[in-house]
N, C-alpha and C positions, 0 to 999 in steps of 0.2 A: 356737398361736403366731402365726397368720397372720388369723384371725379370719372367715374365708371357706372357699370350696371347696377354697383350696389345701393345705387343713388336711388334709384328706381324702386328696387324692393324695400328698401328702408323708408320709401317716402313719405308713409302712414307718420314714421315717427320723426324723421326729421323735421317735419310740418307743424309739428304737434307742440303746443306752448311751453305744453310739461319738461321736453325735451330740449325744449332751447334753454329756457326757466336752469335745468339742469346740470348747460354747459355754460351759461353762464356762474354758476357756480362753482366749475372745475378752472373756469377760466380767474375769479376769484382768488382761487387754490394758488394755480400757480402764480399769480403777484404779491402773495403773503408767505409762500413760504414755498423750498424746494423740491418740485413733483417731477419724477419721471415717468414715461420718455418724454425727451422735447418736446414740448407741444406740439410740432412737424410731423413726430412720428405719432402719435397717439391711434390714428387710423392705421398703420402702416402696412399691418393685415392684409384689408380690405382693400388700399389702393394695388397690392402687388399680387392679387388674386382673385380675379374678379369672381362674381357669382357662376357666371356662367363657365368656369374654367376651371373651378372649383371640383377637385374629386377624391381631397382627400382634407379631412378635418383632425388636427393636431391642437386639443383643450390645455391649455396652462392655467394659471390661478390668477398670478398678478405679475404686475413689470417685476424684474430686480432692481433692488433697493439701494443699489449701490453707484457714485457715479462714473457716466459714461455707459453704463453698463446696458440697459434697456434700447429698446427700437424700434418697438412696436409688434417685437413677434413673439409667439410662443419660447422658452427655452432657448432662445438666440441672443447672442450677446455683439455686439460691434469688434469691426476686425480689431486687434491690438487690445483684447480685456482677454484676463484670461479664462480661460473654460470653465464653467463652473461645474461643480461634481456629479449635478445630476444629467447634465448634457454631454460629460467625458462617460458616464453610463450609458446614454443613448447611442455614442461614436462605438463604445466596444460592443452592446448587441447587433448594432449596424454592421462589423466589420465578423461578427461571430453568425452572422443570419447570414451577410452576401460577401462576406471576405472583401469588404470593400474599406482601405486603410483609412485608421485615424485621420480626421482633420487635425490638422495645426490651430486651425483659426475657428469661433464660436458661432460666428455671422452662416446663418442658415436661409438668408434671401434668396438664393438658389432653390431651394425646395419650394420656396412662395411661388418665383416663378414657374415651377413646373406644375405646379395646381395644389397643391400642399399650405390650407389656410391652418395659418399657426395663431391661433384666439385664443389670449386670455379672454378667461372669463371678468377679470377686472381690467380696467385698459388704461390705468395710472397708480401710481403710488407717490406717497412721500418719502423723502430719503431717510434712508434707514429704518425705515417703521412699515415692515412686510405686514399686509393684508390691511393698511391704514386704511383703504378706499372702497375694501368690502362692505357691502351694501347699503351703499349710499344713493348706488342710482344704477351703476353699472350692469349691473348682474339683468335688468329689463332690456337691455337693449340685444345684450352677447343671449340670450333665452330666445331671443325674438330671431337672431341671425340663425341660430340652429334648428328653430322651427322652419325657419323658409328653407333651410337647405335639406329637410327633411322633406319639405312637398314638392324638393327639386326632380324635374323629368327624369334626370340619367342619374345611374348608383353613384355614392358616394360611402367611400369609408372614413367612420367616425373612428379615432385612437383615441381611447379616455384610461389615461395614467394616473391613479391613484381616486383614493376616498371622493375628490373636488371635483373633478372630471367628469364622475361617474355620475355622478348627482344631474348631469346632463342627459343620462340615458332616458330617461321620461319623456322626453321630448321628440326622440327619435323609436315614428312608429311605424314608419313605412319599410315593407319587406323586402323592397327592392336593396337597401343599403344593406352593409356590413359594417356591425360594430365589433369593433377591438379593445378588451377591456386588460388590462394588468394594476398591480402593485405599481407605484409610482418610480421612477428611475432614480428617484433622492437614495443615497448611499444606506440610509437607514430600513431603506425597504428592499434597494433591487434585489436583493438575494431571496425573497419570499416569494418569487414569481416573476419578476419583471425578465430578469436573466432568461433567456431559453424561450420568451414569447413568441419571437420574430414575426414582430411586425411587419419590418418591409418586405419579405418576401410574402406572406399571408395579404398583403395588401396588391402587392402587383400582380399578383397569382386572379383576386377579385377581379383586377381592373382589364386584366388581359381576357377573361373569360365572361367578361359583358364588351367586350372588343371598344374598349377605351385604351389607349397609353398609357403604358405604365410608366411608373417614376424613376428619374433618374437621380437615385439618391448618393451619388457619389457630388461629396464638394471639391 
């Protein structure tokens, strides 16, 4: 399904009736009415990040709702859409943590590549209708990815932005990781905490002192 290792650890469910039962369902969806991301992207995650390369975990909610817009990543948008407001919050703590300039562009597959999995926790939506696909099915599978990346051998840092995010922290019980918690970067929150968190330096600081590479978070 996934075309990588995460074919491997998700085997249990990919296998599993309930879970084809499932996407056949999603699959459904999108011939009755319009879901983003393209169904191409709906892994997109997971194909550009493998398990094992995996060292830094970025929780989102659901695709955006809007077309074109969606890709399959967390808070990433396709080049040529324009930024949306809580990713233009994440570009200026970016550039206020490591003085690293604004991106022009929303498309954040760069960070996938460099080990940075950007997981909604929903991994579809319907157009125009945010959190249409909230727990329907989704939420078992993205529960399951963050447990395996919790009993992963080497640290990884968890970033959980906002009330949705955090609802993941349960899951993650192993002391080897570093979780990262803030206020959400949506314009209605950043100023309660998210502003001044600095993540990416707090996260490369972790990764450099369990002698992993750190991110190169410039797009």
């Amino acid at each position: 399904m996934i075309g990588n290792d995460w074919d491997k650890v998700l085997e249990v469910i990919e296998k599993s009736p309930g879970f084809k039962k499932f996407l056949q369902m999603i699959n459904d969806k999108y011939n009755t009415s319009i879901v983003y991301p393209p169904k191409n992207y709906i892994f997109n995650a997971l194909k550009l990040t493998s398990y094992e390369n995996t060292k830094v975990v970025i929780v989102g909610q659901d695709p955006y709702h809007g077309e074109g817009e969606a890709h399959g990543l967390s808070f990433s948008v396709q080049k040529g859409i324009k930024i949306p407001p809580s990713l233009q919050n994440i570009y200026k703590e970016l550039n206020d943590d490591l003085g690293i300039a604004l991106s022009e562009y929303g498309d954040l597959t760069k960070w996938a590549e460099e080990g940075v999995l950007l997981l909604n926790a929903v991994l579809t939506v319907e157009k125009d209708k945010p959190a249409s696909h909230r727990n329907i099915g989704w939420e078992l599978l993205t529960d399951y990815i963050i447990k395996a990346l919790n009993a992963k051998g080497s640290p990884v840092v968890f970033i959980l932005w906002g009330n949705f995010a955090k609802e993941k922290r349960k899951y993650i019980t192993n002391p080897k990781h570093l979780v990262l918690t803030s206020p959400h970067p949506s314009p209605f929150s950043a100023n309660s905490g998210f502003f001044g968190s600095k993540p990416f330096s707090k996260t490369n600081e972790f990764l450099i002192k369990n002698n992993l590479k750190p991110i190169d978070w410039k797009l």
